[in-house]
C-alpha positions in Angstrom: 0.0 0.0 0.0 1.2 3.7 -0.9 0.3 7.7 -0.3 -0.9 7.7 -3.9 -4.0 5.1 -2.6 -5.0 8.4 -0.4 -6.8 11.8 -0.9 -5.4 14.3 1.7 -7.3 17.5 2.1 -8.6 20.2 4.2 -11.2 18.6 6.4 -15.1 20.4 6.5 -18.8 19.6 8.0 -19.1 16.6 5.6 -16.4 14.6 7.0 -17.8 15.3 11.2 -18.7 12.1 10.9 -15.1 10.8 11.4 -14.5 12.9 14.5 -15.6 10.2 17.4 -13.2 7.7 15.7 -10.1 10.0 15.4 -10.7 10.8 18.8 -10.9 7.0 20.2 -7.5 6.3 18.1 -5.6 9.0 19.2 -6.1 8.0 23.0 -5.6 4.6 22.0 -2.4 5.3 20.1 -1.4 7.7 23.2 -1.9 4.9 25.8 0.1 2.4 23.8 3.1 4.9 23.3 2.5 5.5 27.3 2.8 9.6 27.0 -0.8 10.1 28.6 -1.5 13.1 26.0 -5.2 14.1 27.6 -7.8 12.8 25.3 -9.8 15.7 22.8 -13.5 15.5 22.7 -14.9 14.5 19.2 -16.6 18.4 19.5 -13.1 19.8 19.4 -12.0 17.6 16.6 -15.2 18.3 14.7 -15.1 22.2 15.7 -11.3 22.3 13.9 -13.1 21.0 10.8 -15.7 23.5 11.1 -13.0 26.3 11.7 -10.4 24.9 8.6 -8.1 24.0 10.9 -7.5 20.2 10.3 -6.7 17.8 7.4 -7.9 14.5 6.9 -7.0 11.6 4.7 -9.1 9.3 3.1 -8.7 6.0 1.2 -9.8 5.8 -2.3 -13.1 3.8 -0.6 -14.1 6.4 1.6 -12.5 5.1 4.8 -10.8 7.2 7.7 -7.4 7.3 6.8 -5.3 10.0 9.0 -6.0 13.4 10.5 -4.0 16.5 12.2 -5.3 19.6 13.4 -3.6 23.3 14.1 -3.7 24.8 17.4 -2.7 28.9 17.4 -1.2 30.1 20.9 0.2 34.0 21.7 -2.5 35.5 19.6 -1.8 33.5 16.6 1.6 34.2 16.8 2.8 30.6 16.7 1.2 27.6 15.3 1.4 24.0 16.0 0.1 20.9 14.0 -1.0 18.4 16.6 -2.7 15.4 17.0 -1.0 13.6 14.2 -2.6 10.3 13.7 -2.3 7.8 10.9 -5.5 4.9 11.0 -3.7 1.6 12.2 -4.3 -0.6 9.2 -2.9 2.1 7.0 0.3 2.8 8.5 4.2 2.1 6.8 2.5 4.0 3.9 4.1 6.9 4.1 0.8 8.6 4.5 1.9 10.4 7.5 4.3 12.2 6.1 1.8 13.5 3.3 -0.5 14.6 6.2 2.3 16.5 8.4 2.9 18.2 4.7 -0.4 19.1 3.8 -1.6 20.7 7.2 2.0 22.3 7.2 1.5 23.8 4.0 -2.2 24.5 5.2 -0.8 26.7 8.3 1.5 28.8 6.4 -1.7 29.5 4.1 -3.8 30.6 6.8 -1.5 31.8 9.5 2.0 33.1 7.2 3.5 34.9 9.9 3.0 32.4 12.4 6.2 30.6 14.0 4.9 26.9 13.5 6.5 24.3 16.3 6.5 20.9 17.9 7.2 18.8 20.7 8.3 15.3 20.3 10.1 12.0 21.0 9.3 9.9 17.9 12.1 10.1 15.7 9.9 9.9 12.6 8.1 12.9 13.3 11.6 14.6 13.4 12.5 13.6 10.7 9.7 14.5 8.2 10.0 18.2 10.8 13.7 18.4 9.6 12.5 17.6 5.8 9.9 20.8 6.3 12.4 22.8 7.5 11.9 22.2 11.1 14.7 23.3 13.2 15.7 22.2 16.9 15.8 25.0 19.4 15.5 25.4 22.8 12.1 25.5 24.6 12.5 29.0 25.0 12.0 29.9 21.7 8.4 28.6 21.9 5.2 30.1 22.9 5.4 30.9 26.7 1.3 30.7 26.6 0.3 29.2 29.9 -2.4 27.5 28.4 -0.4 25.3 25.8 1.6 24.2 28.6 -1.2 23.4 30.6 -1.7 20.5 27.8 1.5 18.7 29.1 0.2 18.0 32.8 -1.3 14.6 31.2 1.6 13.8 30.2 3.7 11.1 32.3 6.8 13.3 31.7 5.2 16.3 33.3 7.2 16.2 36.4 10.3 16.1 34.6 9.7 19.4 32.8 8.4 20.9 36.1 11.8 20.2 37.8 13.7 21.8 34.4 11.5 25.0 35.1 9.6 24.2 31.1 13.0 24.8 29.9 14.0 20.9 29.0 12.1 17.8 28.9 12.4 14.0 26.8 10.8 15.8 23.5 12.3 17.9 21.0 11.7 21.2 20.5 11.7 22.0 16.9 10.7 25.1 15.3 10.1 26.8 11.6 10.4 30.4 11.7 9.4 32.1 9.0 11.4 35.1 9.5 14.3 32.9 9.8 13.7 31.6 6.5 12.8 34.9 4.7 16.2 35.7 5.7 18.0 32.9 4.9 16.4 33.2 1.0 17.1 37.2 1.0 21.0 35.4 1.9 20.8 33.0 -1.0 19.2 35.6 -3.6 22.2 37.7 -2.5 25.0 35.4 -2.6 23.7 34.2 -6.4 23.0 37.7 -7.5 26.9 38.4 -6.2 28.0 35.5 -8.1 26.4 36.1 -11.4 28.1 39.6 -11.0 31.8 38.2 -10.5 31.0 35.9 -13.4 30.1 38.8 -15.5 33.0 40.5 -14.6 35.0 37.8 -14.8 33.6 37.4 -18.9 34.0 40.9 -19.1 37.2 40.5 -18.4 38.1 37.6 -20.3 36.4 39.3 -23.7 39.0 42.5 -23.1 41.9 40.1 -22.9 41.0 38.8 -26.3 40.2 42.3 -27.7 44.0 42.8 -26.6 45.6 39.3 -27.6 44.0 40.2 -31.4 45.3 43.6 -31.2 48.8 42.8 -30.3 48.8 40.4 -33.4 47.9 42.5 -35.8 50.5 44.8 -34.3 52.9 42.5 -34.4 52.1 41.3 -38.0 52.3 45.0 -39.0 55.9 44.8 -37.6 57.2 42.2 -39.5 55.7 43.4 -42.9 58.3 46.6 -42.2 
């Protein structure tokens, strides 16, 4: 089985439906990875449909394939996709790494100044973050909103980040800032635009040599023909 067996789009009030069983396999996946991430409500899941703020994949034959949602903290100043969940009899499809894409790409649409971040221990996650253009940083370069940290006293790892003062825990902070990467493109549109100016120079150059190299022969001819 593949991604290319899937549709992956915005979810909307058709597919509310779906929300009870997203919710049921996200505590179930949480309680088997033994984080004790507290469980959402199928009215929150089905409200972020409602609001454009999720994406959900479906099999070619209608079924429930995978979901994410976005969460907006500081006013909307930063962003994070979250519950992440990929149906159990369709995962090692590489479906959730078309998900994390879509609702990535779906967050930069609606939010584009938005600093979009993530907490994790699952290595996969980091690495289709890293392929986004995720980067690791500390936790204090995430939101300092009370209420989003509020959402890590389920988890069994709470006390640990209580005794680091929220400033380390077991999950990786990983961030995409787009400032970050405005400035990183201005860098690269710079350093080729300074490139393509020393080449020019450098033909410029090279076509004056030439212009000189002929001269000098025909001045040299000349010399012999006296």
């Amino acid at each position: 089985m593949n991604s290319n067996q899937f549709i992956v789009i915005p979810a909307n009030q058709s597919h509310i439906d779906y929300a009870e069983q997203i919710c049921e396999e996200m505590a179930q996946s949480a309680k088997a990875r033994g984080t004790g991430i507290a469980r959402r409500k199928s009215e929150y899941i089905a409200g972020k449909m409602l609001e454009g703020k999720a994406v959900i994949a479906l099999h070619k034959d209608g079924r429930w394939a995978g979901f994410c949602y976005i969460e907006t903290w500081s006013h909307g100043q930063y962003v994070a996709n979250s519950g992440l969940i990929v149906n159990p009899i369709f995962r090692e499809s590489g479906l959730a790494k078309s998900i994390k894409k879509r609702i990535f790409d779906l967050s930069r649409t609606k939010f584009p100044e938005a600093k979009i971040f993530g907490l994790t221990t699952g290595f996969a996650v980091m690495k289709i973050n890293s392929e986004l253009g995720y980067e690791p940083v500390p936790y204090s370069a995430l939101t300092q909103d009370e209420s989003f940290w509020k959402g890590c006293e389920s988890c069994v790892n709470f006390q640990i980040l209580q005794s680091k003062e929220k400033k380390n825990c077991l999950c990786t902070a990983m961030l995409w800032n787009p400032v970050d990467k405005q400035k990183k493109l201005q860098n690269k549109i710079e350093l080729k635009q300074s490139a393509k100016e020393r080449l020019q120079r450098m033909k410029k150059k090279q076509s004056l040599l030439k212009k000189f190299q002929i001269q000098l022969k025909k001045t040299i001819k000349k010399t012999h023909l006296f």
